[in-house]
N, C-alpha and C positions, 0 to 999 in steps of 0.2 A: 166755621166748623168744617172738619175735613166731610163728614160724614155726608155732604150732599154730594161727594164725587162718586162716580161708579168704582166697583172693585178692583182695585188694583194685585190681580195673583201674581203678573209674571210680575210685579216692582223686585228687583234687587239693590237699589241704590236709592236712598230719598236724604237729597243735601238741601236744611232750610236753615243755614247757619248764617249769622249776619242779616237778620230779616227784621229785628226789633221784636218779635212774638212776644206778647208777656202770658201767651195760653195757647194749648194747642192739644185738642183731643185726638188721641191716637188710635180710637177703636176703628179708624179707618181700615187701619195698616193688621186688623186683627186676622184680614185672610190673606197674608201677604208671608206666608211661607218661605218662599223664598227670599225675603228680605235679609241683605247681608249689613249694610250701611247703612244708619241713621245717623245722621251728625244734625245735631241740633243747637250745637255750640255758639255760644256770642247773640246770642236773644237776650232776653228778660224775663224769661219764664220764670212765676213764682211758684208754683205746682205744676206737678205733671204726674199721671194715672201712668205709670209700664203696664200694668195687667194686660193692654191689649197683644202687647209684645208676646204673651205667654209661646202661643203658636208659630212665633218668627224663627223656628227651628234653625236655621238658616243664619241667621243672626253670628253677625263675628266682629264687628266696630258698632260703639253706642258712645257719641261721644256728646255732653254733656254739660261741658265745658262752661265758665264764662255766661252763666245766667247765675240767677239770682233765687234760686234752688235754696229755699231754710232747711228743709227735709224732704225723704225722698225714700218709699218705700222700695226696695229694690229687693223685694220676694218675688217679684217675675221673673228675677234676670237667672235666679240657678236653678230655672227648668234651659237654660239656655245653653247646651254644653258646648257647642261653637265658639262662645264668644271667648275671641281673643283680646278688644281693649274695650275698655269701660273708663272713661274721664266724665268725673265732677268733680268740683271744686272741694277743696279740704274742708271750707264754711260749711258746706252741707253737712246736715246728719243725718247719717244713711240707719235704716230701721228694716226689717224684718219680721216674719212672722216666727215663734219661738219653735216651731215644728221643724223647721227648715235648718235646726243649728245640727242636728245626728248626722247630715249628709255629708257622707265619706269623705266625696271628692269633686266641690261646685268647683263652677267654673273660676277658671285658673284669677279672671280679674278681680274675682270675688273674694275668692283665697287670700290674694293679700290686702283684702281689705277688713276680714274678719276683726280684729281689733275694736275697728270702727264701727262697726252694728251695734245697734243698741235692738235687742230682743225683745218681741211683744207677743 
């Protein structure tokens, strides 16, 4: 669990891609503001919490890739206006909370994936 490290504010880059993870709590990374880069691609992650992400204002690559993701609530990511790519696999189904579908204008990676939400 990441949660025994001390606070990471100045983090702007965390690459733990190719690590074999099949879990990995992010409420770490929840005061990490300036976090630009997560790449968390080519694990095994079966679940993963974004909520902690809310506050990664900063946030512009989430990349997602190449795990083993069934679903994936991705309502944290369009408080995210930064983010320019967002990668998960097609397999996943990406879910949302049903409040979040009036918003004008999410974030651009989110935009073309609206299709793909299934609304709750």
């Amino acid at each position: 669990s990441m949660s025994r490290f001390p606070p990471f504010n100045a983090l702007r880059w965390f690459y733990v891609h190719h690590n074999q993870l099949e879990g990995l709590d992010l409420s770490a990374l929840s005061s990490c503001a300036s976090l630009e880069y997560l790449v968390l691609s080519n694990n095994r992650l079966r679940q993963l919490d974004l909520t902690p992400l809310i506050k990664c204002s900063e946030m512009r690559y989430l990349l997602l890739n190449d795990n083993e993701l069934k679903m994936l609530d991705v309502s944290p990511l369009f408080h995210l206006y930064r983010l320019e790519a967002f990668s998960v696999d097609d397999e996943t189904q990406l879910v949302a909370e049903s409040r979040l579908r009036c918003i004008q204008d999410p974030p651009l990676p989110l935009a073309s994936r609206l299709a793909r939400i299934e609304w709750q």
